[in-house]
C-alpha positions as CSV (number, residue, x, y, z in Angstrom):
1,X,-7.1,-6.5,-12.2
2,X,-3.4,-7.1,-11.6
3,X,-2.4,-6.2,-7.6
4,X,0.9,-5.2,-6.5
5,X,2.2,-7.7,-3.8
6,X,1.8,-6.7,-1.0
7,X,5.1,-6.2,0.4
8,X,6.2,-3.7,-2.8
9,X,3.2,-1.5,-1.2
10,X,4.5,-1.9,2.2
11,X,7.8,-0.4,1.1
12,X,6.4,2.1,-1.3
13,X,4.6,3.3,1.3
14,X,7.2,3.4,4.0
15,X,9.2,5.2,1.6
16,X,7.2,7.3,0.8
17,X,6.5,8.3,4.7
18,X,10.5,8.4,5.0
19,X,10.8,10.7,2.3
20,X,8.2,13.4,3.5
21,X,10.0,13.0,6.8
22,X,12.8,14.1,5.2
23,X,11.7,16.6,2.9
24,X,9.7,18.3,5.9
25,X,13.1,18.6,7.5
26,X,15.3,20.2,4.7
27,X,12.5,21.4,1.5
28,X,15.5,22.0,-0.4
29,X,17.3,18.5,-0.2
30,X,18.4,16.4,-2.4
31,X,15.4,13.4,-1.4
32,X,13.5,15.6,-3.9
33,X,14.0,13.3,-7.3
34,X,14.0,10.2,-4.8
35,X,10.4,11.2,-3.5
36,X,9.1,12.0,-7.1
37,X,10.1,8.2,-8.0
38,X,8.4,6.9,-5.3
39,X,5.2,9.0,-5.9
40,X,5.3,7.9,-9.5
41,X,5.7,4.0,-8.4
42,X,3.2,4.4,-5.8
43,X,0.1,5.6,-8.3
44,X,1.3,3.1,-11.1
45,X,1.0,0.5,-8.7
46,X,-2.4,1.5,-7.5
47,X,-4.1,2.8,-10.1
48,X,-4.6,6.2,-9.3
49,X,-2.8,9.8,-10.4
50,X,-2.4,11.2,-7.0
51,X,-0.6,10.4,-3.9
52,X,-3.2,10.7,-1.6
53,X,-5.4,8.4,-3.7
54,X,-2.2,6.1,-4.2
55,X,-1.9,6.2,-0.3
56,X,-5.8,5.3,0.5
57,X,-5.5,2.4,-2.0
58,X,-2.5,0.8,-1.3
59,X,-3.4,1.0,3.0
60,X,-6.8,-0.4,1.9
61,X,-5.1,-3.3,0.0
62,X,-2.7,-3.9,2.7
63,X,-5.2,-3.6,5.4
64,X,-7.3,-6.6,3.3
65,X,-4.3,-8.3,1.9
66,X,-2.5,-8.7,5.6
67,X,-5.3,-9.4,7.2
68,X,-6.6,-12.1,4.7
69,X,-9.9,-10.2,4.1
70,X,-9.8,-9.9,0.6
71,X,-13.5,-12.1,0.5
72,X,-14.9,-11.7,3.7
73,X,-17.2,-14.3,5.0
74,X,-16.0,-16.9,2.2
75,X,-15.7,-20.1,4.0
76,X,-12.1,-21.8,3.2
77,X,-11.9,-25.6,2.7
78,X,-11.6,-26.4,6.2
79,X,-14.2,-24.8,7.0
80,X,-12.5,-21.6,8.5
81,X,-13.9,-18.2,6.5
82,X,-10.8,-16.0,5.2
83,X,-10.7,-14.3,8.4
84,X,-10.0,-17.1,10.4
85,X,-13.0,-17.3,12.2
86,X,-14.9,-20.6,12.7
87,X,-17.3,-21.0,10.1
């Protein structure tokens, strides 16, 4: 399965929270076609058809893709596991 990096989903998603900021603000304004891009990009990118799925999923890659816990307890070469604990 391909994954967006992980710093497209940290903007996405920043976007995205700037947008409904925005749109919260003014309802009427003209973020409108800006925030219906973003949506879009965001479920492409995640595999899903909804925002709120396309928000759980990209957070959840980010919080294992930051964090380096996409394996956890797989021992690294050095002997470190992907979390960085001693192993």
């Amino acid at each position: 399965m391909l994954m967006t990096h992980p710093a497209v989903l940290t903007r996405l998603v920043e976007e995205y929270e700037r947008e409904s900021a925005l749109r919260a603000a003014a309802p009427h304004g003209p973020v409108h076609q800006h925030m219906e891009d973003v949506v879009y990009t965001l479920c492409v990118s995640t595999g899903t058809r909804d925002i709120d799925a396309a928000l759980a999923v990209a957070r959840e890659q980010l919080n294992t893709a930051w964090l380096g816990d996409a394996h956890p307890g797989v021992a690294a070469q050095d002997g470190r596991t992907l979390s960085g604990t001693a192993g």
